[in-house]
N, C-alpha and C positions, 0 to 999 in steps of 0.2 A: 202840511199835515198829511201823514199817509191817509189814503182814505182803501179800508179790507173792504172785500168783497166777496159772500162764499156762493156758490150756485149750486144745484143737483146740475149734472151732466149727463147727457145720454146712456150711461154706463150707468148708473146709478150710484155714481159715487159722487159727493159733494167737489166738486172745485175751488179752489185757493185762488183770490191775486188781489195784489195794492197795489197803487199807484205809489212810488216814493221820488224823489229829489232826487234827480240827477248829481249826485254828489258819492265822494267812495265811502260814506259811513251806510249808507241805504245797503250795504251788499251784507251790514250784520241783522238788517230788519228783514232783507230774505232768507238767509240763513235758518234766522228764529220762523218764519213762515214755512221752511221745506221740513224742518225739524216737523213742526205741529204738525202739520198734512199726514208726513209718512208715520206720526204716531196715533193718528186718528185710524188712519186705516191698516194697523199694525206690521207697518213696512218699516219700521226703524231697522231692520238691519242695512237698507240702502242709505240712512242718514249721511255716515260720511263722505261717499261719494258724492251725494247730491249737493251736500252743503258747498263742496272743491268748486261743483260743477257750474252752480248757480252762483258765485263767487265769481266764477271768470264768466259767465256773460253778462252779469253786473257791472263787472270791471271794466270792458269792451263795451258798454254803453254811456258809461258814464265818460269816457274817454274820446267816445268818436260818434257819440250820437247828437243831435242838433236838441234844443228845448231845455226848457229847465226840468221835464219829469221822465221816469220810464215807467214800465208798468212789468211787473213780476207775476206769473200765472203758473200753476202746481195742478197738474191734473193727474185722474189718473184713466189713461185711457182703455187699459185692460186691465184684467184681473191682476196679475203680475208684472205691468207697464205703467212708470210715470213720466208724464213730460213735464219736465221744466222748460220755462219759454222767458222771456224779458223781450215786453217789445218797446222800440223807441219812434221817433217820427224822423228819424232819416232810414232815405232810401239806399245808402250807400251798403252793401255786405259786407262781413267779416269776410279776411281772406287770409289764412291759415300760411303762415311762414315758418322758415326753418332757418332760424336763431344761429349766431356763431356760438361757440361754447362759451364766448367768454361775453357774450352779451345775456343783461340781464332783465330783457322783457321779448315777449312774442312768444313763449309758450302756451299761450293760456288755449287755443284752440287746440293742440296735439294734444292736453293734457283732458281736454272736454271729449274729444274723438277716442285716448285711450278706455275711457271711463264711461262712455254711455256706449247703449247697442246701437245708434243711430244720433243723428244731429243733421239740421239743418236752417236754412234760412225759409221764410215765406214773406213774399213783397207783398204791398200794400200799398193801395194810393196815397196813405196818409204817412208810410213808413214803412218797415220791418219787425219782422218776429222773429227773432233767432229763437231755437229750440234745442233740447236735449234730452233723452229718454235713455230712462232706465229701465231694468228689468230685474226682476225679483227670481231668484234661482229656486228652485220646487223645493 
């Protein structure tokens, strides 16, 4: 059972994240959570990028992470900055490849790097945090 979680953040803005099932349907219950976030704090013009974005490290966790949960987290850490993060309990990192044309998986990181201002991994004893941020144009 997803268990939401919202917090204030040092920014003063509330924070996003549940825990959901390692499984591919949990990437339509992030989806529905990046939705909400960026309409609370009326950034819905980044919705469909964010929705692409957190899609594929959804996808990438559920695929190559150990455990049966991950956890989804929507912040926003400036004024016109959000991060999307998914973290799971392997230590192992994404590592961004470059697909033949006629193969049909391994874009999902190019397509996360063309779309956010920044991406990364952060390690963890317990696992990893992949990340991706956006940015809101003036």
């Amino acid at each position: 059972m997803p268990q939401p979680t919202t917090r204030a953040r040092s920014t003063g803005f509330p924070g996003y994240s549940e825990t959901l099932p390692r499984q591919p349907e949990s990437a339509a219950v992030a989806r529905r959570l990046v939705r909400a976030a960026l309409a609370v704090w009326a950034l819905d013009h980044l919705a469909e990028d964010g929705v692409l974005v957190v899609t594929e490290l959804v996808s990438n966790a559920v695929r190559h992470a150990r455990r049966a949960s991950v956890r989804v987290i929507v912040e926003r850490t400036a004024q016109r900055t959000v991060r999307l993060a998914v973290a799971d309990l392997s230590r192992t990192g994404p590592v961004p490849c470059l697909p033949g044309l006629n193969e049909e998986e391994g874009r999902g990181l190019l397509l996360v790097a063309a779309l956010a201002t920044g991406w990364g991994c952060d390690e963890r004893r317990w696992g990893k945090i992949v990340w991706a941020e956006l940015e809101a144009r003036r």
